[in-house]
C-alpha positions as CSV (number, residue, x, y, z in Angstrom):
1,X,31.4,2.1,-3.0
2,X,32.3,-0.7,-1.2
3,X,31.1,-3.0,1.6
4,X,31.8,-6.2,3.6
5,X,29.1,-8.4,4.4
6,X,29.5,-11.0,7.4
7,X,28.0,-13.7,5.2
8,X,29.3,-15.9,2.1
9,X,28.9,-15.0,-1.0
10,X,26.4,-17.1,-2.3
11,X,24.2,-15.8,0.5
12,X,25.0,-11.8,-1.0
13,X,24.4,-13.2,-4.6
14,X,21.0,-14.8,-3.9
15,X,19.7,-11.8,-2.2
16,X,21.3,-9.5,-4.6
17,X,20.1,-11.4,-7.2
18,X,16.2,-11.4,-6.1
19,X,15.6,-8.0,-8.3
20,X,12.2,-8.1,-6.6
21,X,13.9,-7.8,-3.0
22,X,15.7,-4.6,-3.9
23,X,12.9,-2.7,-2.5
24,X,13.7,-4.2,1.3
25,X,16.9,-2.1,1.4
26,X,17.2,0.2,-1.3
27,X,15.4,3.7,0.3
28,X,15.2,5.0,-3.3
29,X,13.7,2.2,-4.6
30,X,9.8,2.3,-3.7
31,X,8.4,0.0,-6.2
32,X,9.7,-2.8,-8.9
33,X,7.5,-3.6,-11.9
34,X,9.3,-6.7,-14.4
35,X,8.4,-5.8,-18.3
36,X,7.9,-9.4,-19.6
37,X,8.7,-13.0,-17.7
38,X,11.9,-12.8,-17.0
39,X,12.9,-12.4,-13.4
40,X,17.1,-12.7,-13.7
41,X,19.7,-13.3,-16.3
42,X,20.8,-10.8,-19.2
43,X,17.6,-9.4,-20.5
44,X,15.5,-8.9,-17.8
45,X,13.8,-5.6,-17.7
46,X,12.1,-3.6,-14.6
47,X,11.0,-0.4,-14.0
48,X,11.9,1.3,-10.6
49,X,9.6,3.9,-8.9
50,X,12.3,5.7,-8.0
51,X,12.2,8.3,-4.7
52,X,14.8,10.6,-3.7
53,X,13.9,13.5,-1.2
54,X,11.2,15.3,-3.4
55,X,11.9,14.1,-7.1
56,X,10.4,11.0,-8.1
57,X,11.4,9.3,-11.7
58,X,10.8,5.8,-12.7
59,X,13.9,4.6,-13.8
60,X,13.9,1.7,-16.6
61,X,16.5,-0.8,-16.1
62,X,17.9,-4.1,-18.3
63,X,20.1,-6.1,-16.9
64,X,23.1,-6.5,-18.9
65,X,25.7,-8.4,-17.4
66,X,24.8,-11.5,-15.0
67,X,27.7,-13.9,-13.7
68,X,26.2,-16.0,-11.2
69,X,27.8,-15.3,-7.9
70,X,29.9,-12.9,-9.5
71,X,28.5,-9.9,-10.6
72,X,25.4,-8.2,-12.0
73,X,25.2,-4.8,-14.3
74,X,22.0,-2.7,-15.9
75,X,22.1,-0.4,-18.0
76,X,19.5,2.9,-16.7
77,X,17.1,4.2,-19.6
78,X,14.3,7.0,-18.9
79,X,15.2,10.5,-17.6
80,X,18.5,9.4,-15.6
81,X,20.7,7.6,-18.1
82,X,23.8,4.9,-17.0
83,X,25.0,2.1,-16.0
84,X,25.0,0.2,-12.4
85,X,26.9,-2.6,-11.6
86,X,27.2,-4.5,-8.4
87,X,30.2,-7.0,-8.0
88,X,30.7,-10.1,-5.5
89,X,33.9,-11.0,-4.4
90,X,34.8,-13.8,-1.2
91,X,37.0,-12.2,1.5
92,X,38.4,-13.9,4.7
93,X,36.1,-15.6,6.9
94,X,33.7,-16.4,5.1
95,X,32.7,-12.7,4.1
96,X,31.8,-11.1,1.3
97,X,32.8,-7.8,-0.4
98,X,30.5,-6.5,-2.5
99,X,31.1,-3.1,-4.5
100,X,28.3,-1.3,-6.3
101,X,29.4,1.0,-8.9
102,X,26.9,3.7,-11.0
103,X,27.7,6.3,-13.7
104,X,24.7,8.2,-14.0
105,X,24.2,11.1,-16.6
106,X,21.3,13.3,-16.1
107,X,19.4,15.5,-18.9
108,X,20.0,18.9,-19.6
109,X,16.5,19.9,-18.6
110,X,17.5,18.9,-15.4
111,X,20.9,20.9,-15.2
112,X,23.1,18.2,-16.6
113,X,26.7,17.8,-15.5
114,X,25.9,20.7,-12.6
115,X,23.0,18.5,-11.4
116,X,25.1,15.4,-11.5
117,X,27.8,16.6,-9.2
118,X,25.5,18.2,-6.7
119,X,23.8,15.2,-6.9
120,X,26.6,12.8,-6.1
121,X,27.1,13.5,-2.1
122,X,23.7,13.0,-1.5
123,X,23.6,9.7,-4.0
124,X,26.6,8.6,-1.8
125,X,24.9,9.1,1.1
126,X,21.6,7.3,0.4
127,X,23.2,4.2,-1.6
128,X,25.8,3.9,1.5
129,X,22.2,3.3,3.6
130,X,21.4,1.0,1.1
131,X,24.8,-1.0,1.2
132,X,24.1,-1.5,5.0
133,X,20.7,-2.5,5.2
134,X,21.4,-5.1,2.4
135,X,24.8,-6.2,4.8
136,X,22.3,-6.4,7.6
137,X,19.6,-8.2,5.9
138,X,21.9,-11.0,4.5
139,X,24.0,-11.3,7.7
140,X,20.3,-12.1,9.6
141,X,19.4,-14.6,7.5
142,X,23.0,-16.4,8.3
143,X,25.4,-18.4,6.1
């Protein structure tokens, strides 16, 4: 999915960068924990407390892919397997697209592909929140 921001993008990257921060605007993301010293680059690893409706999972994350003011990608370990990426691209006046992809695959034991597509509407749904109170928070703060 896709979103414009009203602010530059160096202002989306440094906020989308802040892993910590995620928690302000993601509504599925209730806690952040890093696993070692690293706070940003490839490497980094974090564990998510992660809440959606009545299922709770913590969802172990490494960031694989980290182009400053470009784009950042993890790859999902635990229960819920994947990849998530989140991309940064300038637009006209001064605004920002950013795009956040996932391809999530989910266990059998928890119904698999069937669980996956039911899932996906309501995934949709909550990261679409998610876009906008990250557009909101970055367009407070200002250029």
């Amino acid at each position: 999915m896709t979103r414009v921001v009203d602010a530059p993008p160096d202002a989306v990257w440094a906020r989308l960068a802040d892993i910590a921060d995620h928690v302000s605007w993601m509504a599925d993301a209730a806690a952040i924990r890093f696993v070692g010293d690293r706070r940003e680059g490839v490497g980094t690893r974090f564990e998510c407390d992660t809440v959606v409706g009545p299922l709770k999972t913590v969802d172990k994350m490494e960031v694989t892919e980290w182009s400053p003011g470009v784009a950042m990608g993890v790859r999902h370990s635990g229960i819920v397997t994947g990849t998530g990426r989140f991309e940064v691209e300038a637009v006209s006046g001064g605004r920002t697209r950013l795009t956040w992809e996932e391809d999530l695959a989910f266990p059998l034991m928890l119904g698999g592909a069937v669980t996956a597509r039911l899932a996906a509407p309501v995934l949709h749904r909550l990261w679409a929140g998610n876009l906008r109170r990250f557009a909101a928070r970055v367009a407070e703060v200002g250029p």
